[in-house]
C-alpha positions as CSV (number, residue, x, y, z in Angstrom):
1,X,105.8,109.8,113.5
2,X,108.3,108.0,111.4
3,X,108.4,105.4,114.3
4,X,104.3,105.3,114.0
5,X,104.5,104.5,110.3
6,X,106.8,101.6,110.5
7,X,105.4,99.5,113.2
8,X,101.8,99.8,111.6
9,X,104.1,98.8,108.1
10,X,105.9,96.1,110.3
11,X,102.0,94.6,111.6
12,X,100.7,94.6,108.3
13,X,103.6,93.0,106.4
14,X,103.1,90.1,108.9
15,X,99.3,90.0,108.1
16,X,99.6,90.9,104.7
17,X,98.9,87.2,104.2
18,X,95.3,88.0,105.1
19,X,94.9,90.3,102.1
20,X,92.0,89.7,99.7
21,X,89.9,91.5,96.9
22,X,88.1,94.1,98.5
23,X,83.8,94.1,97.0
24,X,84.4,96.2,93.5
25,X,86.7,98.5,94.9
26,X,90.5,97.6,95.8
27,X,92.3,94.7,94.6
28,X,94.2,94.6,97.4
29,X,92.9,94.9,101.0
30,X,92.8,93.6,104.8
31,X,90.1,94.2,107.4
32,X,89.4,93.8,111.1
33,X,93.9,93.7,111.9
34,X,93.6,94.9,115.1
35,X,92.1,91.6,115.8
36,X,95.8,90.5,115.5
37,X,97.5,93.8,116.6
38,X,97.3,95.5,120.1
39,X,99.4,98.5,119.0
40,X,96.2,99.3,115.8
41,X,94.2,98.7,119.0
42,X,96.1,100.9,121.2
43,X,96.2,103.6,118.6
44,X,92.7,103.3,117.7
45,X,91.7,103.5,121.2
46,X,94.0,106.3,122.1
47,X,92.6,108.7,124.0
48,X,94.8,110.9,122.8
49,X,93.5,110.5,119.8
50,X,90.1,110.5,120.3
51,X,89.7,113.7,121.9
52,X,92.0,115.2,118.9
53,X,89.1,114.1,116.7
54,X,86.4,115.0,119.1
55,X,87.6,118.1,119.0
56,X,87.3,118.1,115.4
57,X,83.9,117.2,114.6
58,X,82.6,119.3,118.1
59,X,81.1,116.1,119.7
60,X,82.6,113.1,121.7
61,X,83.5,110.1,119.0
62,X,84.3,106.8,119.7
63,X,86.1,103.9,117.3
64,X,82.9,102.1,115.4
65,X,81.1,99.4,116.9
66,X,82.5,97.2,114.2
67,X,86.1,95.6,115.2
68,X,86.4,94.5,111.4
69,X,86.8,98.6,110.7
70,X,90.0,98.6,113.2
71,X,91.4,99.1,110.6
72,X,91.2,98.6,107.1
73,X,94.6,98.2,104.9
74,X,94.2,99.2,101.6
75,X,96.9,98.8,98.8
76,X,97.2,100.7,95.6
77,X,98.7,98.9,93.2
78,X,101.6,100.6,90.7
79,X,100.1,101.2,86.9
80,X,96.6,100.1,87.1
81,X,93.7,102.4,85.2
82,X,91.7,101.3,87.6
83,X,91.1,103.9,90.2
84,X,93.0,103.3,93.7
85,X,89.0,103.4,94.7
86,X,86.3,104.0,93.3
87,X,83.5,107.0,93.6
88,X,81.7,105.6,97.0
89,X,79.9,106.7,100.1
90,X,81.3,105.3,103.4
91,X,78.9,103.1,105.1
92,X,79.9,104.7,109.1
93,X,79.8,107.8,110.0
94,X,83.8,109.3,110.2
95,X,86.9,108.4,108.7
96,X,90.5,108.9,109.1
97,X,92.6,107.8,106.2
98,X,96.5,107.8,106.8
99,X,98.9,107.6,103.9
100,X,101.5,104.9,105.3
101,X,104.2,104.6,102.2
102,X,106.3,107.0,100.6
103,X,104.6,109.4,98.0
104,X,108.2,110.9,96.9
105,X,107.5,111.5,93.4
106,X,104.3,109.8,93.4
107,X,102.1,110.5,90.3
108,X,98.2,109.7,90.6
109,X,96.8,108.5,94.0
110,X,94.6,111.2,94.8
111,X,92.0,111.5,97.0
112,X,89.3,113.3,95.3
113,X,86.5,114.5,96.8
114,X,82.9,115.6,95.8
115,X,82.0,119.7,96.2
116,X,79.3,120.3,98.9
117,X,77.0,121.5,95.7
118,X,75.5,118.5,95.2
119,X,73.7,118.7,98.7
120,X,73.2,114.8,98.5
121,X,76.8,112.9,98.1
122,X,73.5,110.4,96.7
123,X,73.7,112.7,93.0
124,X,77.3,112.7,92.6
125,X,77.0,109.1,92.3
126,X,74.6,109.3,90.4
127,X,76.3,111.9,88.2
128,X,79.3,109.6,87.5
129,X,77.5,106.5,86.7
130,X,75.6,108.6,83.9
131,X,78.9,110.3,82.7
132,X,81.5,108.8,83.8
133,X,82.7,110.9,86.1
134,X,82.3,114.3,87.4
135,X,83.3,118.0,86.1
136,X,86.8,119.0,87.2
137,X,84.8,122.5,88.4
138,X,82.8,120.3,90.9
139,X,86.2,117.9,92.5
140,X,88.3,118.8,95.1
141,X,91.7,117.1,95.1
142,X,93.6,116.3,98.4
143,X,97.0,115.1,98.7
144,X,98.8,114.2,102.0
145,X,102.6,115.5,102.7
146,X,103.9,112.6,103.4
147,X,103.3,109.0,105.5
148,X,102.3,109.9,108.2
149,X,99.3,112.4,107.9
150,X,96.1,111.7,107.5
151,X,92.5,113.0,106.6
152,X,89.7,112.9,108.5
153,X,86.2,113.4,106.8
154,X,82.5,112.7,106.8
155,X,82.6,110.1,104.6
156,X,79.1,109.1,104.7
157,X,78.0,112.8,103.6
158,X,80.5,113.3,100.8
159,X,81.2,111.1,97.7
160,X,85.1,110.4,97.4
161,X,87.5,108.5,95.2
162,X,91.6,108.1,94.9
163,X,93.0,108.3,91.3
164,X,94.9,105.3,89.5
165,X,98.9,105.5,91.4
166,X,100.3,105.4,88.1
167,X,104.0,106.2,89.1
168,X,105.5,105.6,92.4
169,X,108.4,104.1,94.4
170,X,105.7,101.4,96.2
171,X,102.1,101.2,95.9
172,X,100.3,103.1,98.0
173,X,99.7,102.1,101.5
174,X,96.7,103.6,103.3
175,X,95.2,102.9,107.2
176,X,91.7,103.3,107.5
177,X,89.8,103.6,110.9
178,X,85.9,104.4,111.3
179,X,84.6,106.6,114.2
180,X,81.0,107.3,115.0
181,X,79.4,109.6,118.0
182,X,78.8,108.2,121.5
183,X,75.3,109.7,121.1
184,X,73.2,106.8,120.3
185,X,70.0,108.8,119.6
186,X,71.9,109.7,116.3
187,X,71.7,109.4,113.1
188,X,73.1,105.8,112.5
189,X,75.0,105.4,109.1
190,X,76.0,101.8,109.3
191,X,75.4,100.1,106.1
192,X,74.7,96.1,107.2
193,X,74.8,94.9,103.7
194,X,77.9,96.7,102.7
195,X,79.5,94.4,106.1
196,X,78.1,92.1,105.0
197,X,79.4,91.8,101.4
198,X,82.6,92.2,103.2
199,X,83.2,90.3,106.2
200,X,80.9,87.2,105.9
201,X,80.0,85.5,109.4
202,X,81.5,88.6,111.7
203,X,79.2,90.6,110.2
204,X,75.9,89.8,112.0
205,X,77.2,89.6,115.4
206,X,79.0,92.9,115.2
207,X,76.0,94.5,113.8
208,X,74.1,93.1,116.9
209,X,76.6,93.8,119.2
210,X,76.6,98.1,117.2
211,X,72.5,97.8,117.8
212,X,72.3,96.7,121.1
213,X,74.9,99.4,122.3
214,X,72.7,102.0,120.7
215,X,69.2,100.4,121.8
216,X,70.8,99.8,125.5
217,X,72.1,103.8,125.5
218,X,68.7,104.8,124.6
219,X,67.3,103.2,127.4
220,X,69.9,103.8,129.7
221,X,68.8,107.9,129.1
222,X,65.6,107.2,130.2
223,X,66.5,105.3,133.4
224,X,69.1,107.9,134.6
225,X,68.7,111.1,132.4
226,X,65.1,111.9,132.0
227,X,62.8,113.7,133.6
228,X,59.4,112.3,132.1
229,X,57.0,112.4,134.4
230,X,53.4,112.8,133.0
231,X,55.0,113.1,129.5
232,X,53.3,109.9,128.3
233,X,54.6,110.4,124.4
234,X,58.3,111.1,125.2
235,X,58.2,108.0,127.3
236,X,57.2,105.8,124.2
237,X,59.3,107.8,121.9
238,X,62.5,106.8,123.8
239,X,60.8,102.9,124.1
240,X,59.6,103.0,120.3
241,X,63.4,104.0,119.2
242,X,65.1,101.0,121.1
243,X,62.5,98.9,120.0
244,X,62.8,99.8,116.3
245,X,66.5,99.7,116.8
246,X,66.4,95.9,118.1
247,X,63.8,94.8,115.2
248,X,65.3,96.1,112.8
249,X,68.6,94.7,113.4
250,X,66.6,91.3,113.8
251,X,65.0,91.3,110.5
252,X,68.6,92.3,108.5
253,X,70.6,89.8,110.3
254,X,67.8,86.7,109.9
């Protein structure tokens, strides 16, 4: 709503002190402002919300493990050739991405996205760092309405840029929350080092905190769920995965 839109704008123009370079991609950006906002809280954690996007994706999703990800405010500044993001792969799972200024008029600042063709988002990377970027024939282009709406994607399975804003009443204001399943015997997309990069000392304890939640649910299937008896393997299957889960986060973080 229009009411939605301006209290996010009203939290992050009283964080917007926070802002810093964003890794290679966005001049402009904040991370982890629900730390410092219980309505991007409260919205994140709607349930409302959640089972809107549930219902989307056919499985039960959560917000990621990662606070820093709730949310992330990125700016696209007015006249730059450089891209309002770059070609990238998401390092969680799901994304929704909400446009939050006014695209009245608005040339450039255009999410394109990747064609399922390339089977691995993985070679449309690699595609664009050997040409530049990628044939018109294999890009979809998005564009939102207005503030407001948002786009919700598998970013971790599709490759995905926003052009250079080059004309537009403001730059270009985007909200971006991570979601991941609450099944923990998943696939885990979390990138540590990307975090890292990123967010410095939060990094390794909200990685622990994202491994132990997966490790303790794991286990927590075999102590209520299971029905194992004389199935030696399956038992050290579930053990071996909670272990590896717990080592592994170990051996990034030290």
């Amino acid at each position: 709503s229009a009411e939605g839109v301006k209290a996010f704008r009203q939290v992050i123009s009283q964080n917007e002190d926070l802002a810093q370079p964003f890794k290679n991609r966005q001049k402009k950006a904040i991370r982890g402002i629900a730390y410092r906002s219980k309505f991007f809280c409260d919205f994140t954690y709607s349930p409302i919300v959640l089972k809107h996007l549930s219902k989307c994706t056919g499985k039960a999703l959560a917000p990621h493990n990662f606070p820093m990800n709730i949310s992330q405010i990125n700016f696209g500044e007015i006249g730059s050739d450089k891209g309002a993001d770059v070609w990238h792969i998401d390092s969680v799972p799901y994304v929704l991405v909400i446009l939050l200024s006014d695209s009245t008029g608005m040339v450039g600042g255009q999410l394109q996205v990747s064609k399922a063709k390339f089977g691995d988002p993985k070679l449309a990377l690699e595609y664009i760092r050997r040409d530049g970027k990628l044939p018109e024939d294999m890009v979809n282009t998005v564009n939102y309405p207005a503030a407001g709406y948002g786009i919700f994607m598998q970013g971790s399975r599709i490759a995905h840029a926003v052009t250079p804003v080059l004309k537009a009443s403001e730059p270009r204001l985007t909200l971006v929350n991570s979601y991941q399943s609450l099944k923990p015997f998943e696939e885990d997309a979390t990138l540590y080092k990307v975090f890292q990069t990123m967010d410095g000392d939060a990094a390794p304890f909200e990685y622990a905190r994202h491994k132990a939640w997966r490790a303790s649910g794991q286990l927590n299937y075999l102590m209520k769920e299971a029905k194992y008896f004389g199935k030696t393997e399956k038992i050290a299957s579930v053990l071996n995965k909670a272990i590896d889960e717990l080592v592994y986060a170990r051996d990034l973080i030290t």
